[in-house]
Structure formats: C-alpha cells, structure tokens
VOPAGU-2260 file (C-alpha; in pm, 1 decimal, decimal comma):
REM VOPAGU-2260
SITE   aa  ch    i         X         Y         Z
SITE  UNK   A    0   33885,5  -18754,1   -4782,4
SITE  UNK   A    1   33587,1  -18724,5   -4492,9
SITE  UNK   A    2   33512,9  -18367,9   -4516,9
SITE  UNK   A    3   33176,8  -18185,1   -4319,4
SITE  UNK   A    4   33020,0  -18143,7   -4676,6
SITE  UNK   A    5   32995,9  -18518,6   -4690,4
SITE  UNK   A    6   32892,5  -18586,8   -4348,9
SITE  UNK   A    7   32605,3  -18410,6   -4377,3
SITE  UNK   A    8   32478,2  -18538,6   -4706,8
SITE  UNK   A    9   32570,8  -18880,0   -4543,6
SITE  UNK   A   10   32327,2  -18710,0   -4250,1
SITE  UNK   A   11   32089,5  -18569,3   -4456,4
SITE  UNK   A   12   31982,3  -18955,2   -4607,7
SITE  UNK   A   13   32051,2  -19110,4   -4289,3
SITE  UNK   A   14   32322,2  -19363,1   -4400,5
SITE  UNK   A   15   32071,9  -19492,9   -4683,3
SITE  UNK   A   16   32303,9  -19485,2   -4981,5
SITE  UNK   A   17   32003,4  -19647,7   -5193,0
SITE  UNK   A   18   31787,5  -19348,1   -5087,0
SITE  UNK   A   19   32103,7  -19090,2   -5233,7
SITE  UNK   A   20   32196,9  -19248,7   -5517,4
SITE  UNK   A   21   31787,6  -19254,7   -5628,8
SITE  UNK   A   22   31713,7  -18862,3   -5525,2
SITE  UNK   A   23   32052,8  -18722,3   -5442,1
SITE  UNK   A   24   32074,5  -18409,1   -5608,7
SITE  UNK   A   25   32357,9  -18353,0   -5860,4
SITE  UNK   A   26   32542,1  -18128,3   -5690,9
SITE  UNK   A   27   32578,1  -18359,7   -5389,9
SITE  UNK   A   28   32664,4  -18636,8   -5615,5
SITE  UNK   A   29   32942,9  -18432,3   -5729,9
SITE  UNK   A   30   33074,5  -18365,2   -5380,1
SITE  UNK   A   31   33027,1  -18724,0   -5307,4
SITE  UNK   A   32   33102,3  -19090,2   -5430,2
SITE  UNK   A   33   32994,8  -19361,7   -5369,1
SITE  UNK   A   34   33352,7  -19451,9   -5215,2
SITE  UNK   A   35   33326,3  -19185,8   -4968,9
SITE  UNK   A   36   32955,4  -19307,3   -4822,4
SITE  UNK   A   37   33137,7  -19669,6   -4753,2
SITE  UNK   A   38   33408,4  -19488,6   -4569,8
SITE  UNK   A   39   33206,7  -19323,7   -4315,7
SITE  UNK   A   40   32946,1  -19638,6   -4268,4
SITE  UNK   A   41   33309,8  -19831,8   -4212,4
SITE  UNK   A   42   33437,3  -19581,5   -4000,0
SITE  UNK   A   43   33070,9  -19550,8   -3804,8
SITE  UNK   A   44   33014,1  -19940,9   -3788,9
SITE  UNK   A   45   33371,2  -19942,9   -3644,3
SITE  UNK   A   46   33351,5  -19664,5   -3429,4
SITE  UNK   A   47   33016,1  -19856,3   -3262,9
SITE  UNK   A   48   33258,1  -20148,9   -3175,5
SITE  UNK   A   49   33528,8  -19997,3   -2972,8
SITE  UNK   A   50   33260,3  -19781,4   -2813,2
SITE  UNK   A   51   33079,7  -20102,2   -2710,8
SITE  UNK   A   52   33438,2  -20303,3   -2627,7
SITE  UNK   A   53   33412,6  -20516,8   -2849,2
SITE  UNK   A   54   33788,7  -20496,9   -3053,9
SITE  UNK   A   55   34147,0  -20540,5   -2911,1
SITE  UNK   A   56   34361,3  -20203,3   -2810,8
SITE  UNK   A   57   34497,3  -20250,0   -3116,7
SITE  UNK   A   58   34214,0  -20223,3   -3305,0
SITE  UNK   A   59   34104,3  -19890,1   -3095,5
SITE  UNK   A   60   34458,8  -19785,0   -3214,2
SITE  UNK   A   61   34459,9  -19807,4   -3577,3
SITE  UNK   A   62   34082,1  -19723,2   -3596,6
SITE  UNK   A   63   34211,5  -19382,1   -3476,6
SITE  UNK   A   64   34444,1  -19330,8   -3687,2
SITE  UNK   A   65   34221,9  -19423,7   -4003,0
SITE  UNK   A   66   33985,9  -19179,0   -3870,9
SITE  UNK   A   67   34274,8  -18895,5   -3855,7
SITE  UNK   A   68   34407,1  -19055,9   -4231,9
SITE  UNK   A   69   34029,1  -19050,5   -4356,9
SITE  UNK   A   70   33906,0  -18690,9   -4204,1
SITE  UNK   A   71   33991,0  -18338,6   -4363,4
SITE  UNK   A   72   33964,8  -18184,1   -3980,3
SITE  UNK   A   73   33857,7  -18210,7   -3636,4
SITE  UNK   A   74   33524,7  -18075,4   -3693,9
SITE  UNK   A   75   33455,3  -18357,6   -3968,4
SITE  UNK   A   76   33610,6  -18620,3   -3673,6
SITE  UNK   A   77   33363,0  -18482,6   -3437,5
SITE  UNK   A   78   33056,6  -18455,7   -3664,7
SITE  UNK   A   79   33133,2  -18831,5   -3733,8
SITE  UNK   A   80   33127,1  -18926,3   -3386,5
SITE  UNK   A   81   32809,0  -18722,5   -3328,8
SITE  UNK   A   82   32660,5  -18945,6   -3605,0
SITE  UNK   A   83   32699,5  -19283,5   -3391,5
SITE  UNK   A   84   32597,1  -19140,8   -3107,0
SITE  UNK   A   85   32249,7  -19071,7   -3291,5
C-alpha cells in the first residue's frame, strides 16, 4: 500500500531507486521495499499517459481504480499526482 511516508522517500531521491537502495537510511528501508518504489514509478509513468492522451477511456478507467486499490488515502493520491506534475 502507497502511503505519504513512501511518497516522500520516493520524493526525497527523486524516483532514483539506485540512489535509495545505496544511501537510504534504514529506517526508510524499513518503511519501504523495493516493491512499493515500482508501484509509484508505474502508477507515475501511467499517470503521465492519460494526462498526455495517450491511452483508451478504458485505460483512464482502470488506472483510477489501481490508484484508489494502490493508495492508503486521498492525501497519498494527491501527493502522487503532485509528483508528475513536477
């Protein structure tokens, strides 16, 4: 589960998993795997698409609800969206 914890550890190292996994601290290791950082770069990459109209409806459609599935609240959805608008 995307919670705001994670998005702004994913923040903090600006998407660069490499760059976390070499000087992440332990602590945010704990509150993150490696799992979690390809959810949000999925979620981000696809986010980008729809934004840009380039997917079907449909793909608009279940992307939102993966987003909903994948995020702990609407604060966490909203942080996420601020991060693809950066």
């Amino acid at each position: 589960m995307i919670t705001l914890e994670k998005i702004k550890i994913y923040n903090n190292f600006k998407g660069d998993i490499d760059k976390w996994i070499r000087i992440g601290s332990k602590i945010e290791k704990v509150q993150m795997e490696d799992e979690d950082w390809y959810v949000i770069d999925g979620l981000i990459q696809d986010i980008k698409l729809v934004k840009k109209n380039l997917t079907s409806n449909e793909f608009a459609e279940k992307l939102e609800i993966r987003i909903i599935d994948n995020c702990d609240t609407v604060e966490t959805i909203s942080q996420l969206n601020k991060l693809v608008n950066n």
